[in-house]
N, C-alpha and C positions, 0 to 999 in steps of 0.2 A: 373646359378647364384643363389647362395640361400640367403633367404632372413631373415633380422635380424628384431627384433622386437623393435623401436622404438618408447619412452617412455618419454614423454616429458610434458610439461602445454601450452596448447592451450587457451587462450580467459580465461585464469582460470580454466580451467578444468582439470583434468589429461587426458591423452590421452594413449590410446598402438594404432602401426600401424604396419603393417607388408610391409620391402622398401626394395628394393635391393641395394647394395653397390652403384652405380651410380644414381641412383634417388636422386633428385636433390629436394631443400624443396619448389617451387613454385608448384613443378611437384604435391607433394604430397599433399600440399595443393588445390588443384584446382582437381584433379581427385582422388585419392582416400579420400581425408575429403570432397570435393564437395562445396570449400569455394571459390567461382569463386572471388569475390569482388578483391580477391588480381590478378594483371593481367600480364599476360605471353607476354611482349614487345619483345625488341631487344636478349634478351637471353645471354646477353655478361657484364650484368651489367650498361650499361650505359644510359639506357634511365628512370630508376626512377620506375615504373610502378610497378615493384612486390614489393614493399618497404613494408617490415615487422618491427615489433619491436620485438628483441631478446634480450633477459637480459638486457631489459632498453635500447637496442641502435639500430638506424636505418639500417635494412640492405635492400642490393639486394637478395631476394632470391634465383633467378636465378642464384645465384653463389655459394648458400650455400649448399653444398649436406647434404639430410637430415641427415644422420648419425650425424653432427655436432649439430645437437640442440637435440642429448639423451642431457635428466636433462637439456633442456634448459627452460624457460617460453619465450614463443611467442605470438604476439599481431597481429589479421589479423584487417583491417578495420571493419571485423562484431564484431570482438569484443568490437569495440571502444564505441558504444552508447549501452547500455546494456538496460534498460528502456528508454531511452531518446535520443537527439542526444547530444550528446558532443558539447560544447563549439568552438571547431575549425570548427566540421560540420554547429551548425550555422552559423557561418560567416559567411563559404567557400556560402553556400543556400544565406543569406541573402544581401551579397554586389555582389553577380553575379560572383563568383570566378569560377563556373564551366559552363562548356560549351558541348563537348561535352560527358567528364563524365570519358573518357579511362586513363586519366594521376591520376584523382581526389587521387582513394583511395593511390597509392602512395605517392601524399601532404600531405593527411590528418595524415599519418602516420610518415612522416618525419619532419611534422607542431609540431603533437603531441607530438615526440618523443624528440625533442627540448622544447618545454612547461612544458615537464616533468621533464626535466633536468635544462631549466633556465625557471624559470614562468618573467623575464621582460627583453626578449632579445633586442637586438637594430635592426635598419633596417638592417646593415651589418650582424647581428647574424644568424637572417632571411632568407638575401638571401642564407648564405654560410649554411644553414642547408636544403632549398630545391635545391641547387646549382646539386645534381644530379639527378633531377628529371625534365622531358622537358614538356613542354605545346607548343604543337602545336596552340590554338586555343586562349586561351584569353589572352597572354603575362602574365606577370607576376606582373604587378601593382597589379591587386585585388586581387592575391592570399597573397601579399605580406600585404594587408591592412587587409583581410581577418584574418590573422594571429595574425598581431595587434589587431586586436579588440579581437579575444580567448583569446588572454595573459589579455587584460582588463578584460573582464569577468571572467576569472579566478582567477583575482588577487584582485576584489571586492566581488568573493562568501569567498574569503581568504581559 
């Protein structure tokens, strides 16, 4: 299998990688960029975990074979807090939205990816933008308030 060199924006940065036609973009990100944060769940899409942000929209990684993001701009969890932590990471920290940790960077990414697109969603906006992403441990109340409050904070720094 030989391999193409895949060239895309990471975290803002430019990127070149070298992927074989099957490598898939969680795979790539996690073992050869070495950005674990983003997480290798059910592998089929449905349980949320590897949730990237690609051209401004939420995906599953796990479904994205790298080849699809040449000339794409991609956003892992490490990229989210550059000096700071981001607005949705405080929350998620401050109201007790994580627990034990495996589902988070998924939220925080599907949280944000929503915030970026509407900064004053409703509670229904909310759930239907983390609706595929699962939490096993703290249900989904605090992620859901958690969420709320970034969109405050983001809508009073204006």
């Amino acid at each position: 299998m030989s391999l193409k060199m895949l060239k895309f924006t990471l975290n803002g940065e430019p990127m070149e990688v070298p992927v074989s036609p099957s490598d898939m973009l969680v795979d790539v990100l996690r073992d050869k960029l070495e950005l674990t944060g983003t997480k290798k769940g059910c592998g089929e899409g449905e349980c949320g975990a590897c949730t990237v942000i690609m051209n401004g929209k939420a995906v599953a990684s796990c479904l994205v074979p790298a080849l699809k993001a040449m000339g794409a701009e991609v956003e892992t969890v490490e990229g989210v807090a550059k000096e700071k932590a981001h607005p949705v990471q405080e929350a998620f920290m401050d109201l007790g939205a994580v627990q034990c940790g495996f589902c988070i960077p998924g939220m925080i990414m599907s949280s944000k990816a929503l915030l970026d697109e509407n900064p004053k969603p409703s509670k229904e906006e909310i759930r239907e933008a983390i609706s595929g992403n699962i939490c096993r441990c703290t249900g989904y109340v605090k992620i859901e308030k958690a969420v709320e409050a970034a969109a405050q904070k983001l809508q009073e720094r204006g």
